[in-house]
C-alpha positions in Angstrom: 0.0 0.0 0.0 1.0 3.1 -0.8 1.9 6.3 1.6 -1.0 8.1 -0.3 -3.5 5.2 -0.5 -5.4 5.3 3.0 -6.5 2.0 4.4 -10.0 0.7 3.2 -11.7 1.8 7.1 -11.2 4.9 6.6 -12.5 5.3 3.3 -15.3 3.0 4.6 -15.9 5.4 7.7 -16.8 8.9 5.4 -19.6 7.1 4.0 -21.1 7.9 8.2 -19.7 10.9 8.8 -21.5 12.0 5.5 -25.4 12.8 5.0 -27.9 9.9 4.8 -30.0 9.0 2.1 -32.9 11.1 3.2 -32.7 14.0 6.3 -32.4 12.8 9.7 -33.6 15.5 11.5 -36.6 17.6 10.8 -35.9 21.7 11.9 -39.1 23.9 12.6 -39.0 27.7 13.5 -42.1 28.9 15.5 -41.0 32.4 15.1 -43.9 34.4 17.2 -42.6 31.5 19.9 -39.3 31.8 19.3 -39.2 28.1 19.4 -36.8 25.7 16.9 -38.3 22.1 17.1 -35.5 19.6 16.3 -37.6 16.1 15.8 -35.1 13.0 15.0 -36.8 11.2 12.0 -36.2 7.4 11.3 -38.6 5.9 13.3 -38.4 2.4 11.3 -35.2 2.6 13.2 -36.4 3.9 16.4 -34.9 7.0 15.6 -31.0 5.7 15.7 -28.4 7.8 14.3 -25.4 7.2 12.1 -22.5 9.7 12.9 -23.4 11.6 9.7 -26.9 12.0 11.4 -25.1 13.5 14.8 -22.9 15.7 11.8 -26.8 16.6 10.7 -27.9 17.4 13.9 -25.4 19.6 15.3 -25.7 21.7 12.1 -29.8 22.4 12.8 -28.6 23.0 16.4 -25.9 25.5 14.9 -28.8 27.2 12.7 -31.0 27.5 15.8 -28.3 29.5 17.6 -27.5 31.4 14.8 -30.6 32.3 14.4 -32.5 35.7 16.4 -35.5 34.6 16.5 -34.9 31.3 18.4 -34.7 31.6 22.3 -35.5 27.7 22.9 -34.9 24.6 21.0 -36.9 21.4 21.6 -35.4 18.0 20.8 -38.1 14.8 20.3 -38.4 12.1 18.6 -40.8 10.6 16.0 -42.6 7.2 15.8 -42.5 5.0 19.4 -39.3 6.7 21.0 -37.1 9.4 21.7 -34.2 7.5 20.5 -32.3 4.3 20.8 -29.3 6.2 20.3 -26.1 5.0 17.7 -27.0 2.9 14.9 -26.0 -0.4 15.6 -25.4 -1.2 11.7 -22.7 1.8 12.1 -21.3 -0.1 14.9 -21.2 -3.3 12.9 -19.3 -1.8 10.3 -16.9 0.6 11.8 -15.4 -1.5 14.9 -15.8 -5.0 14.4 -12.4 -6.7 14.0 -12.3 -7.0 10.0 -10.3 -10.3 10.0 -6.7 -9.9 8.5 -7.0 -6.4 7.7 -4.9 -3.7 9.8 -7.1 -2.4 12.9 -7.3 1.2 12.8 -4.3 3.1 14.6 -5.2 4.6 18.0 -4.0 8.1 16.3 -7.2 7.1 13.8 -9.7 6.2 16.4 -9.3 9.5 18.5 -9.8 11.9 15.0 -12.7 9.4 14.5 -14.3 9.9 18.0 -12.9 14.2 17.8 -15.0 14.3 15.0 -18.1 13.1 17.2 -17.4 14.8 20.5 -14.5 17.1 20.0 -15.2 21.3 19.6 -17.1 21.4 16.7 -19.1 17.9 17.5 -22.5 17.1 18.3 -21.9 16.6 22.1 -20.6 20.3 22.4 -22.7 22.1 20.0 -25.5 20.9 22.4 -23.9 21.3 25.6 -22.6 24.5 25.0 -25.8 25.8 23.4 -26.7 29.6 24.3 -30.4 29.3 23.5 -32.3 27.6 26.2 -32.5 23.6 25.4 -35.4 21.1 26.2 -35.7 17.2 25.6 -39.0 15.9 25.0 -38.6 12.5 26.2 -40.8 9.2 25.5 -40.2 5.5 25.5 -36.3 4.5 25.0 -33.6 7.2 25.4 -30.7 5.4 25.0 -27.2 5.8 24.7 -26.3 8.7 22.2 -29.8 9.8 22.8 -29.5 9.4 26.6 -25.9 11.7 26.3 -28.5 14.6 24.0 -30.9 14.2 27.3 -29.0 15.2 29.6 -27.3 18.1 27.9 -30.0 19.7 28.0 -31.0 22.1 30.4 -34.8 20.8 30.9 -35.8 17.1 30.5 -39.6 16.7 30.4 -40.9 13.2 29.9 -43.6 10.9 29.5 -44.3 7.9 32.2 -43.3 5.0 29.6 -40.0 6.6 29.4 -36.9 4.9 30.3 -33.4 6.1 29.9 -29.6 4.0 30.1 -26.3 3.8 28.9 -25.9 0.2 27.5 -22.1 1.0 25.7 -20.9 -1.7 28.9 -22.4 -4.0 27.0 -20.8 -3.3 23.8 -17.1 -1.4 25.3 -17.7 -0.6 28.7 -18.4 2.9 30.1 -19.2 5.7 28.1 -16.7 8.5 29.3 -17.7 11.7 27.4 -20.6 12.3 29.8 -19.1 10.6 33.2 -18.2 14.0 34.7 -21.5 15.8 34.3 -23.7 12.4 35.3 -22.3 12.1 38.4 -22.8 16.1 39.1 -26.6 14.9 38.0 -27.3 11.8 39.7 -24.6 10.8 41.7 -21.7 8.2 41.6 -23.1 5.2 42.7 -26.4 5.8 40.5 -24.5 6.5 37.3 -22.0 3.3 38.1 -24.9 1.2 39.1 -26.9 2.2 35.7 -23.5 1.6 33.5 -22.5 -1.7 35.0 -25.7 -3.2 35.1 -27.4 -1.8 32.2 -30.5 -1.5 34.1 -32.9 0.8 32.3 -34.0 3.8 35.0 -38.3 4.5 34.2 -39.4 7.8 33.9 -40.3 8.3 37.9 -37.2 7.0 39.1 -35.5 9.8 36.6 -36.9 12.1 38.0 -36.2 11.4 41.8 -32.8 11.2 40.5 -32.7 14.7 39.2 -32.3 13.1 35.6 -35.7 14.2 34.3 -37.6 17.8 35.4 -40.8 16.7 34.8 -42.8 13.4 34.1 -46.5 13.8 32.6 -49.0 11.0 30.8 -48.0 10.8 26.7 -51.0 12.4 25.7 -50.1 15.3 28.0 -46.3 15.6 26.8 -46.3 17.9 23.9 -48.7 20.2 25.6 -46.1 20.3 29.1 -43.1 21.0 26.4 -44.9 23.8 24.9 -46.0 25.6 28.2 -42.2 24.9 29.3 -40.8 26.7 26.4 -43.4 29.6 26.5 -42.3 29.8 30.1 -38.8 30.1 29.3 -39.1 32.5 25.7 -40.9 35.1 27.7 -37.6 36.4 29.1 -35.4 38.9 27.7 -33.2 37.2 24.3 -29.7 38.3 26.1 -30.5 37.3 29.7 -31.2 33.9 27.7 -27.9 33.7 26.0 -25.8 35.4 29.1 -27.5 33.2 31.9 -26.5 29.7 29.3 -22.6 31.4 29.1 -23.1 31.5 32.9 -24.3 27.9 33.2 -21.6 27.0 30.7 -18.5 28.7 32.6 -19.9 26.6 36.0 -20.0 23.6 34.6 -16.4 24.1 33.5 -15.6 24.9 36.9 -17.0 21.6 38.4 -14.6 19.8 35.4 -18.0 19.1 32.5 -15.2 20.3 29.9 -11.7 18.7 31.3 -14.0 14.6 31.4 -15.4 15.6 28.1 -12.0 16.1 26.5 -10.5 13.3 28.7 -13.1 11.2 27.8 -12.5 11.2 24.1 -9.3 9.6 25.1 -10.5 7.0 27.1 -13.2 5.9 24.3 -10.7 5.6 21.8 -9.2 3.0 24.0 -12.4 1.3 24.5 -13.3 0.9 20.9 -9.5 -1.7 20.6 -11.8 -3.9 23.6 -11.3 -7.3 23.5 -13.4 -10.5 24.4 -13.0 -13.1 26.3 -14.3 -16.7 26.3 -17.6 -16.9 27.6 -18.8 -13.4 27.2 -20.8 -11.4 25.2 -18.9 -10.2 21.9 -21.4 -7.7 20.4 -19.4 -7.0 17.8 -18.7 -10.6 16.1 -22.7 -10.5 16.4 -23.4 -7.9 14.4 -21.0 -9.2 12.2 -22.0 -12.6 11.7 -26.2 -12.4 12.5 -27.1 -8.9 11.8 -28.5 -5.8 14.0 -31.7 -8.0 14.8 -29.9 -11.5 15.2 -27.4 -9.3 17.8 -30.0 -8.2 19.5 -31.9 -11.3 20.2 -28.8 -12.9 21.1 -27.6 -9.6 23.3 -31.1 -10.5 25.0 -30.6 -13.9 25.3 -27.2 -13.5 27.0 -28.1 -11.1 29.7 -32.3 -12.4 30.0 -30.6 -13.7 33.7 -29.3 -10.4 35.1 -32.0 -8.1 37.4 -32.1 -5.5 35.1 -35.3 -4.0 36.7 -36.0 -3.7 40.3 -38.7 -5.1 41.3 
């Protein structure tokens, strides 16, 4: 191979970083609410996103701060859920060990997961938002999607909602977000969720300080709306100078130093390797599919207490 020929994974890995075959996210501007409405749109796919679709959606959330009439932005989800969070196809194709060809360096994987979290990804362009942000939660919020939760500044959801952070199953903890769970929920909640798996329902969230609010489904648009009237009645720059506020806080209690440590650590995480005996998600979705992975994920673990009873 040739210094200028670049392995076949990377090639492979534009074709996610790059748009989809149809939008993932659909942006609305009420502008005598001075509301955006960012809705996540695949929900044959319970609304999970390729990294090209997190590329997607931090450029609406760009447009919404960018643009003077917004004071609020409102993130939902169509169809059953909020989100099941990363494709799991993506997953399949972009770390499963691809036989005799060279595993990505760990110079590679850190660009790769930059490009996700770094400055200019998703994760900050959400957390460091200036406009006022809400989640409208129901059913799953998972992973990526569970991350988007609790960036925001208000999490309202509905009482069949249920949020986790599976990734132990698949590469152990998810880092980016360790820091500013633990300032939300507390150490031993955030390891307990993380090593178990355990899905937390909506009324548990909300003891937790994970969720604001939790209303019936039929009463959950109506909440988000009053929420983000509430909010866009103040002034436009008390809005963006109380966020810079927030922002410079969190800094202080170390939300920025884990995020930027915890692109490190995942780029470790994604060179995991399996043992005998345990659960190799990745060899699953390699050999039976995302659906066949699943079943079998569900098989594997259908012993473990996931739910308190």
């Amino acid at each position: 191979m040739s210094n200028n020929q670049r392995p076949s994974y990377e090639i492979a890995d534009e074709k996610f970083f790059g748009p989809s075959d149809k939008p993932y996210c659909l942006y609305e501007v009420d502008k005598e609410r001075h509301v955006a409405t960012i809705t996540f749109n695949r929900p044959e796919k319970l609304n999970a996103a390729t990294p090209g679709d997190l590329m997607e959606l931090r450029d609406r959330v760009i447009d919404a701060e960018e643009d003077l009439n917004v004071k609020a932005v409102i993130f939902k989800g169509a169809g059953d859920c909020f989100s099941t969070g990363m494709d799991l196809d993506y997953i399949r194709q972009a770390y499963h060990d691809k036989g005799k060809e060279r595993r990505p360096s760990q110079r590679y994987r850190h660009a790769r997961e930059e490009k996700l979290y770094g400055y200019w990804g998703f994760y900050q362009v959400i957390g460091t938002c200036l406009k006022a942000t809400i989640a409208q939660v129901h059913g799953k919020c998972y992973g990526t999607a569970f991350q988007i939760a609790c960036l925001c500044d208000i999490t309202v959801a509905s009482e069949d909602a249920q949020f986790t952070d599976p990734t132990y199953r698949y590469i152990g903890a998810s880092p980016v977000d360790m820091v500013l769970l633990f300032h939300t929920i507390g150490v031993k909640r955030v390891k307990e969720m993380m090593l178990t798996g355990r899905p937390i329902e909506a009324r548990e969230a909300k003891e937790y300080g994970l969720v604001n609010r939790v209303v019936p489904l039929n009463k959950l648009d109506a909440e988000v709306a009053r929420v983000a009237n509430e909010i866009c009645r103040q002034p436009y720059d008390a809005i963006l100078s109380g966020k810079a506020c927030f922002e410079g806080a969190l800094d202080i209690c170390g939300v920025g130093t884990g995020i930027t440590a915890g692109m490190a650590e995942q780029t470790w995480q994604t060179n995991i390797q399996f043992q005998p005996g345990e659960f190799n998600m990745l060899k699953a979705l390699k050999t039976k599919g995302v659906k066949g992975a699943i079943r079998e994920r569900e098989d594997f673990y259908s012993d473990a207490p996931l739910k308190r009873k």
